[in-house]
Structures are given as C-alpha cells and as structure tokens.
Backbone as XML, in Angstrom:
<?xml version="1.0"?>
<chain id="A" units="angstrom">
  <residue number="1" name="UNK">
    <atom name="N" x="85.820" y="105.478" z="90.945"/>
    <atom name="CA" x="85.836" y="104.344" z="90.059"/>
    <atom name="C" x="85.293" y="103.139" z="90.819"/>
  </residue>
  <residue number="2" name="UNK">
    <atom name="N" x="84.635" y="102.210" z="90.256"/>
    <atom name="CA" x="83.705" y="101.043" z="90.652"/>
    <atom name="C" x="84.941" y="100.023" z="91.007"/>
  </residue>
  <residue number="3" name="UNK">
    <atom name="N" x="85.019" y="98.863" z="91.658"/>
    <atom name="CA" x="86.091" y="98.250" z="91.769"/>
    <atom name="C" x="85.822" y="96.729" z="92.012"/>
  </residue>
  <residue number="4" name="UNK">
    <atom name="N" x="86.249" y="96.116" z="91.264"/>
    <atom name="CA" x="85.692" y="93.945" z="91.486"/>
    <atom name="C" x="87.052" y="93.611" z="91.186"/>
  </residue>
  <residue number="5" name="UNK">
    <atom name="N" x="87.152" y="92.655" z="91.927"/>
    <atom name="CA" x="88.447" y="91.534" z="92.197"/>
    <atom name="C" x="88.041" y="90.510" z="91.326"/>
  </residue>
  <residue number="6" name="UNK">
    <atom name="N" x="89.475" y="89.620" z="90.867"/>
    <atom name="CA" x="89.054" y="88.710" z="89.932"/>
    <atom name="C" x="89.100" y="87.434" z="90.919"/>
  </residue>
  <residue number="7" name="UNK">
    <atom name="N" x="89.506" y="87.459" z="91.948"/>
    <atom name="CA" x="89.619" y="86.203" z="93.057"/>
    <atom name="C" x="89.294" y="87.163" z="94.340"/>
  </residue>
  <residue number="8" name="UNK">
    <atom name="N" x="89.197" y="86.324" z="95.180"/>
    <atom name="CA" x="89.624" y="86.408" z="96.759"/>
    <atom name="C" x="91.187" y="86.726" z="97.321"/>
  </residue>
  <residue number="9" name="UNK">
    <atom name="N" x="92.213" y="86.104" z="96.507"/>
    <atom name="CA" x="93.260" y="86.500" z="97.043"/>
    <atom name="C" x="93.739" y="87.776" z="96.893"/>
  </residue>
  <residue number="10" name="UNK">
    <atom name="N" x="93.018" y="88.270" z="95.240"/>
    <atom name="CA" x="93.596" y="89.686" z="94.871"/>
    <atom name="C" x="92.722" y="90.237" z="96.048"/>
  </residue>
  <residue number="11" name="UNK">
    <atom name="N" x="92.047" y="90.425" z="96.387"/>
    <atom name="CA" x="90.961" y="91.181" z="97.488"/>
    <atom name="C" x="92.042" y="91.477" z="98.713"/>
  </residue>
  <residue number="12" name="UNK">
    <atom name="N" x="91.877" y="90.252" z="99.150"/>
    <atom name="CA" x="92.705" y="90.426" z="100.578"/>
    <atom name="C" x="94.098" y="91.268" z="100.336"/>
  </residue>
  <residue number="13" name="UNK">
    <atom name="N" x="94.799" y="91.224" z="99.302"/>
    <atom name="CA" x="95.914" y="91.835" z="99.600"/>
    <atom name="C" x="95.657" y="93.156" z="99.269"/>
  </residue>
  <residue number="14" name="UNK">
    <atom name="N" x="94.423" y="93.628" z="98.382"/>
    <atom name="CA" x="94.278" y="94.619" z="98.570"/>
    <atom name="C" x="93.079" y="95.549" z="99.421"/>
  </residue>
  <residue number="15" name="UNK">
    <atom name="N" x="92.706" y="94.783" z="99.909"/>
    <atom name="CA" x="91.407" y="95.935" z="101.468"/>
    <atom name="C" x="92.535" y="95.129" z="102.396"/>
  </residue>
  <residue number="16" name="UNK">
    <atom name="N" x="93.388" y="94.688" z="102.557"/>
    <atom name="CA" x="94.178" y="93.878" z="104.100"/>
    <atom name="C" x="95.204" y="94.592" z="104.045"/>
  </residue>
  <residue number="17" name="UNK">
    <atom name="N" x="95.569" y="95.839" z="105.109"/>
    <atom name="CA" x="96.563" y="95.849" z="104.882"/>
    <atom name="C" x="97.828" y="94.977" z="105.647"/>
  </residue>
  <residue number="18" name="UNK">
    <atom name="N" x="97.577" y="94.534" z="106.698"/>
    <atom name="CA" x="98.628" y="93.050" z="106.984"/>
    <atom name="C" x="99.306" y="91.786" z="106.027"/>
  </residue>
  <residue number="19" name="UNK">
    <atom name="N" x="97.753" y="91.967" z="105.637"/>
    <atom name="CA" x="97.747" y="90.626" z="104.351"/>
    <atom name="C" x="99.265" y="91.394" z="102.930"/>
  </residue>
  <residue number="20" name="UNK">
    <atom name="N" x="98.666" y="92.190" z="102.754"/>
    <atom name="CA" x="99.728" y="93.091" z="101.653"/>
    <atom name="C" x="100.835" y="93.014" z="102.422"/>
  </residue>
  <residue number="21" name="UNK">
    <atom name="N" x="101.282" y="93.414" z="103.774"/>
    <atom name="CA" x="102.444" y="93.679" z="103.958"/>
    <atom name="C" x="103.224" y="92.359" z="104.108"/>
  </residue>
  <residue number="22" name="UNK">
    <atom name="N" x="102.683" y="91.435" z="104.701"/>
    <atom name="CA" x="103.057" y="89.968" z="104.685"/>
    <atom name="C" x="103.598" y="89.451" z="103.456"/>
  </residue>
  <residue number="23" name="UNK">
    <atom name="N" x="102.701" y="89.391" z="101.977"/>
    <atom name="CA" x="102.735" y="89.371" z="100.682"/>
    <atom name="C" x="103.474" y="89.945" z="99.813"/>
  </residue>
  <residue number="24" name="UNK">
    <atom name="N" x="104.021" y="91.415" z="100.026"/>
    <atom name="CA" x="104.501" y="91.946" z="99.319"/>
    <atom name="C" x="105.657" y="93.029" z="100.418"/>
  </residue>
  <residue number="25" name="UNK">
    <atom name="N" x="105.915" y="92.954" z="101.196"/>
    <atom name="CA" x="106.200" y="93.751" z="101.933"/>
    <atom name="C" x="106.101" y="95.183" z="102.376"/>
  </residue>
  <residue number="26" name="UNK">
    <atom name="N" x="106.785" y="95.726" z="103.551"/>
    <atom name="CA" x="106.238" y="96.865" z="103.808"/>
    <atom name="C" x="106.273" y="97.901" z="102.936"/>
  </residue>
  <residue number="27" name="UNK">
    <atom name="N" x="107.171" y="98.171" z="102.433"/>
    <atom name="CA" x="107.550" y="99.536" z="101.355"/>
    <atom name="C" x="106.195" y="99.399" z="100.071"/>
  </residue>
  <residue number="28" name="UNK">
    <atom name="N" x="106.148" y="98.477" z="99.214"/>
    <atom name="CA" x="105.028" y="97.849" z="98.196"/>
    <atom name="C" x="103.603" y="98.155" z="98.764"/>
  </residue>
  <residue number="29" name="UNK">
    <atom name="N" x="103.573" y="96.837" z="99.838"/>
    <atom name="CA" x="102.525" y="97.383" z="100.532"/>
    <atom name="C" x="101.792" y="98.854" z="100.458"/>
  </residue>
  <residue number="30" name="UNK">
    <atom name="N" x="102.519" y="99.217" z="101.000"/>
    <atom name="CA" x="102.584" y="101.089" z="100.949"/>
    <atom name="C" x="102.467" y="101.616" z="99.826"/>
  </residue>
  <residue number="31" name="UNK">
    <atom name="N" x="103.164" y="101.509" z="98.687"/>
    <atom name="CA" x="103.063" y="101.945" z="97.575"/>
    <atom name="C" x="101.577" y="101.772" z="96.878"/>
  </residue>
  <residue number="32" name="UNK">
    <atom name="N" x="101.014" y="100.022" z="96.502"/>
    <atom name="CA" x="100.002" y="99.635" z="96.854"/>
    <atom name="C" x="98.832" y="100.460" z="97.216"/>
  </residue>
  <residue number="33" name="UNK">
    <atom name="N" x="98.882" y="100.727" z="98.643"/>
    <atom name="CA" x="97.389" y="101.430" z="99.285"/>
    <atom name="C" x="97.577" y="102.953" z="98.329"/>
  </residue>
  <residue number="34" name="UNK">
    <atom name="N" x="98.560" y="103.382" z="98.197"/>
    <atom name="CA" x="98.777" y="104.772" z="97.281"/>
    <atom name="C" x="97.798" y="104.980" z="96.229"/>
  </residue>
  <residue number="35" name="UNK">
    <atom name="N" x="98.391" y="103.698" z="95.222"/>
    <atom name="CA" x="97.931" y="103.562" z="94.225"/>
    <atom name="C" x="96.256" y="103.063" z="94.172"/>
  </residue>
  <residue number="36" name="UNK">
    <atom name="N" x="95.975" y="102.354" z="94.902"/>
    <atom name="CA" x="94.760" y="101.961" z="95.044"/>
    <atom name="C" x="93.478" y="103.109" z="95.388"/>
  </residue>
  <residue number="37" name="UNK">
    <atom name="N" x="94.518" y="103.945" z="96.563"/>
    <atom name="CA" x="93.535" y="105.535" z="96.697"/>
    <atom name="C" x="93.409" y="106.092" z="95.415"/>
  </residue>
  <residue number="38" name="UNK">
    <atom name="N" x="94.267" y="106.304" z="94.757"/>
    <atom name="CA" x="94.239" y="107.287" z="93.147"/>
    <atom name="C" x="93.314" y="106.156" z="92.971"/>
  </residue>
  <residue number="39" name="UNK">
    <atom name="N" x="93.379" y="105.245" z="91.755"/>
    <atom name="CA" x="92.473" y="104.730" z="91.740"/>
    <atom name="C" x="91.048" y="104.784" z="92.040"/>
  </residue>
  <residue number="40" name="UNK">
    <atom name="N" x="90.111" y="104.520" z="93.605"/>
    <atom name="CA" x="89.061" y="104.666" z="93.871"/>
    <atom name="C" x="88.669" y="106.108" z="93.772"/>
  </residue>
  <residue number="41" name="UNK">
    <atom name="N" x="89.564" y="107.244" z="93.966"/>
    <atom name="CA" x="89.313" y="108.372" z="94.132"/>
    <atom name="C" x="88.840" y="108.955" z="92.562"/>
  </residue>
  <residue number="42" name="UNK">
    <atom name="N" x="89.385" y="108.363" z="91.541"/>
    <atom name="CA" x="89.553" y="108.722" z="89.896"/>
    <atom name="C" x="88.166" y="108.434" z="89.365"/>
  </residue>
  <residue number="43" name="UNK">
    <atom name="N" x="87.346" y="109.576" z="88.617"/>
    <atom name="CA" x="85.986" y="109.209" z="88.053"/>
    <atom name="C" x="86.172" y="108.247" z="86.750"/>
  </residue>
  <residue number="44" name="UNK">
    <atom name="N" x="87.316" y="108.385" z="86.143"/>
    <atom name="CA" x="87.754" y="107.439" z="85.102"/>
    <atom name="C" x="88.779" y="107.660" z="84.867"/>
  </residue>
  <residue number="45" name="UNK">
    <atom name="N" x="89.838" y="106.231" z="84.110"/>
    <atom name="CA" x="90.677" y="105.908" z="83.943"/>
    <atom name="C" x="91.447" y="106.635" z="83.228"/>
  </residue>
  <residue number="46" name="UNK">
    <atom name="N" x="91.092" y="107.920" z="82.587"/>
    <atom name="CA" x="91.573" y="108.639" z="82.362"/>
    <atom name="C" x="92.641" y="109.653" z="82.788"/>
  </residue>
  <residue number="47" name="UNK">
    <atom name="N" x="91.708" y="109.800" z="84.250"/>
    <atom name="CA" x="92.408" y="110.725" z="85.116"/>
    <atom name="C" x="93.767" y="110.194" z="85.791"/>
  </residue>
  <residue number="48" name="UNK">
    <atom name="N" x="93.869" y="108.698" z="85.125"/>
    <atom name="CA" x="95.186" y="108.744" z="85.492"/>
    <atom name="C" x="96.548" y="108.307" z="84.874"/>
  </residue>
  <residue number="49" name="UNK">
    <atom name="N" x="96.047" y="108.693" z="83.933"/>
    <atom name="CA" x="97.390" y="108.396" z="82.649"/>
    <atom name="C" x="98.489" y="109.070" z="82.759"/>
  </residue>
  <residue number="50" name="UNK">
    <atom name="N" x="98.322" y="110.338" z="84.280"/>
    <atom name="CA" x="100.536" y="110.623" z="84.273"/>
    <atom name="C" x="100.213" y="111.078" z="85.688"/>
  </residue>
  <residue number="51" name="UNK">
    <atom name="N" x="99.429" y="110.174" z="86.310"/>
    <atom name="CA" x="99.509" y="109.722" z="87.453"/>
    <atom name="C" x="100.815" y="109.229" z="88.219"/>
  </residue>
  <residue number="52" name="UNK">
    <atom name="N" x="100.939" y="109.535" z="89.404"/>
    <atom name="CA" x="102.417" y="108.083" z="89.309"/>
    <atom name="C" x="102.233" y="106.646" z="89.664"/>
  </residue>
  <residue number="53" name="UNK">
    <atom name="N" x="103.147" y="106.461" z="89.215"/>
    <atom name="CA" x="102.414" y="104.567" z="88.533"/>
    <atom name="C" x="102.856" y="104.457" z="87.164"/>
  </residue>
  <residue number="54" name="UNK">
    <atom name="N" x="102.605" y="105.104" z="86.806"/>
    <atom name="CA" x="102.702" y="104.617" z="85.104"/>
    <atom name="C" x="101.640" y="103.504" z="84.216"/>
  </residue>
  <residue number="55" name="UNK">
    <atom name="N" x="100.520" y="103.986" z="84.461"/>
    <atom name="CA" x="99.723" y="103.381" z="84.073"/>
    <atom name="C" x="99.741" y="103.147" z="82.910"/>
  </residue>
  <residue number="56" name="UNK">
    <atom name="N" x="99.409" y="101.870" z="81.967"/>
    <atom name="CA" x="100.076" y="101.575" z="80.919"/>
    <atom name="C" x="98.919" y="100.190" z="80.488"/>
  </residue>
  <residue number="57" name="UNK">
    <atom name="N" x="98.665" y="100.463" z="78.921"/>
    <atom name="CA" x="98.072" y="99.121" z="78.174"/>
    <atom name="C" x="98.718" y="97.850" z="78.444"/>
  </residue>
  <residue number="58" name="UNK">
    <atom name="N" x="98.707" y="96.796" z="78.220"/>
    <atom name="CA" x="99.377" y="95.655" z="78.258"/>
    <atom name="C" x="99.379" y="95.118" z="76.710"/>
  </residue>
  <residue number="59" name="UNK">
    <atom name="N" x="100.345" y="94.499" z="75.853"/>
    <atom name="CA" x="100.541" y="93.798" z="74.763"/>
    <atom name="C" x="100.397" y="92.418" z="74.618"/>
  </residue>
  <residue number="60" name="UNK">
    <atom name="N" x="100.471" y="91.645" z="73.891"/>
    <atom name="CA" x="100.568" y="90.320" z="73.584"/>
    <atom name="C" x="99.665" y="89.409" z="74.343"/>
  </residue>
  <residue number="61" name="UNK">
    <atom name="N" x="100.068" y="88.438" z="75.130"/>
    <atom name="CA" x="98.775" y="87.237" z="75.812"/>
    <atom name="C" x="98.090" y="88.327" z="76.589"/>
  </residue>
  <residue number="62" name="UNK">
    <atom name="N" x="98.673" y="89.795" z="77.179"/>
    <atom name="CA" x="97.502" y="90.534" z="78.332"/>
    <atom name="C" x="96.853" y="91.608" z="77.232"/>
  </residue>
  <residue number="63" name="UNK">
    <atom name="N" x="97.030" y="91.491" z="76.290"/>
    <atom name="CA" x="96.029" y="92.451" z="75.603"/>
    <atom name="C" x="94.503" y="92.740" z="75.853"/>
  </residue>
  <residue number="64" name="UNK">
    <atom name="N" x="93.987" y="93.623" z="76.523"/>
    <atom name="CA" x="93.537" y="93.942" z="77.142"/>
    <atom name="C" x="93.066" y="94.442" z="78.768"/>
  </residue>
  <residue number="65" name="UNK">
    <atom name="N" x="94.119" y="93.874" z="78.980"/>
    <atom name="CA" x="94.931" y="94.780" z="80.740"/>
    <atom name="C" x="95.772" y="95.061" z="80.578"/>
  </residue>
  <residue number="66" name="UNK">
    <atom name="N" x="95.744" y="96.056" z="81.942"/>
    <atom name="CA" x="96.310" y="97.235" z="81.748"/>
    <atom name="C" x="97.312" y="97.064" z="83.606"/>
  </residue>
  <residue number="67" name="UNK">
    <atom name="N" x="98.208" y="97.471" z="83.671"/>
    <atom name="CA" x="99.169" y="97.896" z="84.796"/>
    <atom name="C" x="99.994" y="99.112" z="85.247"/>
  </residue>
  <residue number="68" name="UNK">
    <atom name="N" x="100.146" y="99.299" z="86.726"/>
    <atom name="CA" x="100.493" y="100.272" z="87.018"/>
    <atom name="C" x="101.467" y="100.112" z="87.833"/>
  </residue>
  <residue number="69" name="UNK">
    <atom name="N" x="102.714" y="100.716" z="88.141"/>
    <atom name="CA" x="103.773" y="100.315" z="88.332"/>
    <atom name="C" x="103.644" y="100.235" z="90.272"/>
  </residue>
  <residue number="70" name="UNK">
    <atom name="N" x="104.307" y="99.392" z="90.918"/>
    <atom name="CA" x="104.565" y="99.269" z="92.685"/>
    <atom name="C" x="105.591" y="99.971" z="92.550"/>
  </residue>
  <residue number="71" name="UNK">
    <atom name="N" x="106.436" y="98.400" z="93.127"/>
    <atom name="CA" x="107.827" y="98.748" z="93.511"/>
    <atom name="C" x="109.094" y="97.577" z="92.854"/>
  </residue>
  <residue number="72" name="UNK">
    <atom name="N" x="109.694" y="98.202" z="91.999"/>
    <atom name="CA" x="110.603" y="97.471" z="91.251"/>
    <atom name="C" x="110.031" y="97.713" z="89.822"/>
  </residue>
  <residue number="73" name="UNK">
    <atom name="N" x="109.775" y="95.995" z="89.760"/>
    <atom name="CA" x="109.129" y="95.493" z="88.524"/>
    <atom name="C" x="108.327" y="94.737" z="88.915"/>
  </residue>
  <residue number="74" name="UNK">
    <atom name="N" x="107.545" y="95.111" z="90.235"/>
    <atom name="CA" x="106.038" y="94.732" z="90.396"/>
    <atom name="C" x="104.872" y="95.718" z="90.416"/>
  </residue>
  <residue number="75" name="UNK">
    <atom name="N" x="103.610" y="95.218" z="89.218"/>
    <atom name="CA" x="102.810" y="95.673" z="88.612"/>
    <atom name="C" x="101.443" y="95.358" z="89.411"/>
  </residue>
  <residue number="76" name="UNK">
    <atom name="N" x="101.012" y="95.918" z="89.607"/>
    <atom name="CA" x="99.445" y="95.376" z="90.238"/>
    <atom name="C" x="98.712" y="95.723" z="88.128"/>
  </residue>
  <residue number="77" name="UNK">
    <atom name="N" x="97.850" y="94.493" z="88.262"/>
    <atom name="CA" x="97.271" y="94.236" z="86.782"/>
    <atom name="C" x="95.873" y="94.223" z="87.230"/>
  </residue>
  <residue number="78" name="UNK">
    <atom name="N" x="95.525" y="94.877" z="86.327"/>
    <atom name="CA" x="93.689" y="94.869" z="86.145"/>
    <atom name="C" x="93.243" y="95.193" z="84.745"/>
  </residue>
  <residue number="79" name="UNK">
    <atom name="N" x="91.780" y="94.836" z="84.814"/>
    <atom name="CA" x="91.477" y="94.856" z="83.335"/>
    <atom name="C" x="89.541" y="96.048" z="83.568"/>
  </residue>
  <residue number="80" name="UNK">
    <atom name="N" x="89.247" y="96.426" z="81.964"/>
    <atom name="CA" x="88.054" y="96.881" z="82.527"/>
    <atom name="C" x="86.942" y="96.197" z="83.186"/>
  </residue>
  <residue number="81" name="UNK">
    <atom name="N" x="86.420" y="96.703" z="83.969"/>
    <atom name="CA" x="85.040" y="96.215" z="84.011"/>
    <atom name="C" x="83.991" y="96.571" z="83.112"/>
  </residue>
  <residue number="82" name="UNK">
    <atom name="N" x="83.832" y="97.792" z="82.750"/>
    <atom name="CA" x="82.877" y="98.200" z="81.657"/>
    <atom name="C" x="82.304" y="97.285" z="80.365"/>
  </residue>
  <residue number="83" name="UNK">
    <atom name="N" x="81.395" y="96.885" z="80.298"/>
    <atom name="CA" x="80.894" y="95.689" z="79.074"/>
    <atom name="C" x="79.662" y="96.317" z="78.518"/>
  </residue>
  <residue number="84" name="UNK">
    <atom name="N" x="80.064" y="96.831" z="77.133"/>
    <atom name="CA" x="81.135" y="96.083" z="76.646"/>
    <atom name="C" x="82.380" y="97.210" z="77.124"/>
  </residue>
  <residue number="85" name="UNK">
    <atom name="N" x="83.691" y="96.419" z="76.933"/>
    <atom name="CA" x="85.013" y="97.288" z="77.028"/>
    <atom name="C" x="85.320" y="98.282" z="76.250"/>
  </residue>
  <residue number="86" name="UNK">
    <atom name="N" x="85.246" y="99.922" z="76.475"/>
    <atom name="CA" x="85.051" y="101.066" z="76.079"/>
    <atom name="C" x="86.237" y="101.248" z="75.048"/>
  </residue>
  <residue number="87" name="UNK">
    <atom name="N" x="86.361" y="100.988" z="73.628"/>
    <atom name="CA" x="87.340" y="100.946" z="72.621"/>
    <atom name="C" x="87.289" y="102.315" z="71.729"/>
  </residue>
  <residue number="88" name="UNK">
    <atom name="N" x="88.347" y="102.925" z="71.483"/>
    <atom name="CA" x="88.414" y="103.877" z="70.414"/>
    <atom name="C" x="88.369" y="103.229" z="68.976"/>
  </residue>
  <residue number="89" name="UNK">
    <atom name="N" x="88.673" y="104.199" z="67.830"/>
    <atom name="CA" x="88.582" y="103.682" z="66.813"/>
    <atom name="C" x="89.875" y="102.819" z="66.470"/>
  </residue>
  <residue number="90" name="UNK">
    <atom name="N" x="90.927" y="102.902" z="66.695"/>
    <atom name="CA" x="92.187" y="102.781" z="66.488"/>
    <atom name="C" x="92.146" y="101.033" z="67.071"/>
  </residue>
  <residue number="91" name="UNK">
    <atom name="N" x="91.311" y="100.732" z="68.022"/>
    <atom name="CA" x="91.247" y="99.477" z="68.938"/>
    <atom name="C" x="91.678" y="99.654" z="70.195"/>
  </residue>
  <residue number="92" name="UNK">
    <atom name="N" x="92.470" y="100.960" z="70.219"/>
    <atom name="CA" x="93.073" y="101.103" z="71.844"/>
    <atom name="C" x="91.659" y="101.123" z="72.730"/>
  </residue>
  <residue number="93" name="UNK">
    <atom name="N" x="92.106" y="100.917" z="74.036"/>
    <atom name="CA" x="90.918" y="101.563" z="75.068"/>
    <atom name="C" x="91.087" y="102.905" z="75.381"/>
  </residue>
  <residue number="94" name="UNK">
    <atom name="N" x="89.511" y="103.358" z="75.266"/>
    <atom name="CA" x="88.824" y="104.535" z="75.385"/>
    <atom name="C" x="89.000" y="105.058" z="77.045"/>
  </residue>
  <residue number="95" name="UNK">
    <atom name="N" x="90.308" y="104.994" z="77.530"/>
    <atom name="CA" x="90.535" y="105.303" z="78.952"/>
    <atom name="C" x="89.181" y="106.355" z="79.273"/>
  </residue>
  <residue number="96" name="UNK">
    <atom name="N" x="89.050" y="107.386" z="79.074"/>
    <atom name="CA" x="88.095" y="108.012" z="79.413"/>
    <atom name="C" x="86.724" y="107.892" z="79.782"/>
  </residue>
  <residue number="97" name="UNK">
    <atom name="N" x="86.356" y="106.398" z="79.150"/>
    <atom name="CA" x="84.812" y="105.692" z="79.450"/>
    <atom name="C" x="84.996" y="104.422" z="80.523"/>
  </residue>
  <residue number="98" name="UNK">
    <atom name="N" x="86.220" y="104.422" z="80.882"/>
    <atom name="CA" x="86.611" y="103.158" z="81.774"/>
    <atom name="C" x="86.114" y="103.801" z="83.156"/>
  </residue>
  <residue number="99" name="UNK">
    <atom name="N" x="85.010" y="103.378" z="83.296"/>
    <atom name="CA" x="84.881" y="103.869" z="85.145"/>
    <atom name="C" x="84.379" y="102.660" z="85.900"/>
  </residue>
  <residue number="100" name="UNK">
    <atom name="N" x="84.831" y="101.334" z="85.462"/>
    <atom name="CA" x="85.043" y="99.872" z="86.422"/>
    <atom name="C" x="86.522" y="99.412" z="86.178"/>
  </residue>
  <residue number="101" name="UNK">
    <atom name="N" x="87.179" y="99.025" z="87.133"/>
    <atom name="CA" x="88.034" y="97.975" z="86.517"/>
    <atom name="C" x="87.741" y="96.826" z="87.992"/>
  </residue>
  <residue number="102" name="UNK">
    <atom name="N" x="88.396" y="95.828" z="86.864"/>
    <atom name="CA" x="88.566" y="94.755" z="88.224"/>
    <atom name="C" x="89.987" y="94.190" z="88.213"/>
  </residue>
  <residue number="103" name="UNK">
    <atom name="N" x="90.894" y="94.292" z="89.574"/>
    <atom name="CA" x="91.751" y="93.764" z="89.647"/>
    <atom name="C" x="92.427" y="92.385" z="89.435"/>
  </residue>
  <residue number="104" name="UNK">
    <atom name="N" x="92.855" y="91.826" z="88.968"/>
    <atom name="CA" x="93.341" y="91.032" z="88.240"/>
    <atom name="C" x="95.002" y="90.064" z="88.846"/>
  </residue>
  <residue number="105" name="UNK">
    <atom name="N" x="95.612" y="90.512" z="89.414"/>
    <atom name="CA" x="97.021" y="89.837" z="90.257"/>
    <atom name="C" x="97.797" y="90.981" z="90.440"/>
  </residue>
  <residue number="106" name="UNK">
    <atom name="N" x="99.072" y="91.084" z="91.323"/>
    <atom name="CA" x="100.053" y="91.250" z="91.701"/>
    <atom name="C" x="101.231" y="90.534" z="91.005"/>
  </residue>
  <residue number="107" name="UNK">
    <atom name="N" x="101.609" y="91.386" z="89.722"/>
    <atom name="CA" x="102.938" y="90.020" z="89.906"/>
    <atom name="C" x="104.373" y="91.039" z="88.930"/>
  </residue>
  <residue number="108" name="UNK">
    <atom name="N" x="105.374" y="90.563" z="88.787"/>
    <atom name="CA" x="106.203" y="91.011" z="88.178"/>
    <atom name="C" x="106.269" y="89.869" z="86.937"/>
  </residue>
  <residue number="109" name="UNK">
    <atom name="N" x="105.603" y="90.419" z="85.950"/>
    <atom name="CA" x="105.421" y="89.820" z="84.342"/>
    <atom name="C" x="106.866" y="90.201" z="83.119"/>
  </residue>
  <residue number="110" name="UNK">
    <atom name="N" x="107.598" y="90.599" z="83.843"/>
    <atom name="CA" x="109.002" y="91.036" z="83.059"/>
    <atom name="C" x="109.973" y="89.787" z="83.122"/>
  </residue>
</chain>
C-alpha cells in the first residue's frame, strides 16, 4: 500500500521509532510499528478488515476516515489517498480499491 502523511508530526511518530516511544509510549509504540507493517505490507485495504486492529469506517464529522485500533482507546486515523475515493454503491468505501491511504493523527476520539 502507497503511504502520505497529512503533516510532519504524523510522519515522525510514525518512521521514528524514539519519536513514537517518547509520544505514545513503549507498549503503543510497539503496537504502532505492528500495525503500520500490516499496513505497508497489504496490496489493499481490503486485506485488512479482520486484521488485528480492528479496522473500522469512521461516522459523523470523520466520515470518511477510517481507524485502527493501538492501545486502549488510541486509534491511529487515516483517510484514502485514492482520488477520486473508491465508493461502492451503498456510499460505503470500496475497501478493496483503496491502495493509498494517508495518515491523518494519533489520538483517542472517544
């Protein structure tokens, strides 16, 4: 999968791994680089819908990103890159045509 940051900070915490562990600590951190391997390793977003993580649509103001679970109730958030954004008929995303995303924050949105 293709991969763009929506800032500089999402970057560093994720190619750093100091930066992450500083940020989020060691265990997350860790969890983190996990998730990020599935991720780059995945030809599309498909391949990882019972992944662990729990990769999951987002509702309401994030409609249209999507998150995957760390540690707790912290989510690393990203959205597609693909443009236009690969939609089924229904309006959901067409996980299966998603082969960009760009990361988007770290945060616990609960």
């Amino acid at each position: 999968m293709e991969i763009t940051y929506a800032n500089s900070r999402i970057q560093k915490i994720c190619t750093n791994d100091k930066v992450a562990q500083k940020i989020l600590g060691r265990m997350c951190a860790g969890i983190l680089k996990d998730r990020l391997e599935d991720i780059e390793g995945a030809e599309n977003l498909e391949k990882l819908r019972f992944a662990p993580g729990h990769y999951h649509e987002l509702a309401g103001d994030r409609k249209g990103q999507l998150a995957c679970s760390l540690l707790g109730l912290t989510r690393l958030i990203f959205s597609p890159g693909n443009v236009p954004r690969p939609t089924k008929n229904d309006g959901g995303l067409d996980w299966s045509k998603i082969t960009k995303i760009e990361h988007i924050e770290i945060v616990n949105y609960h």
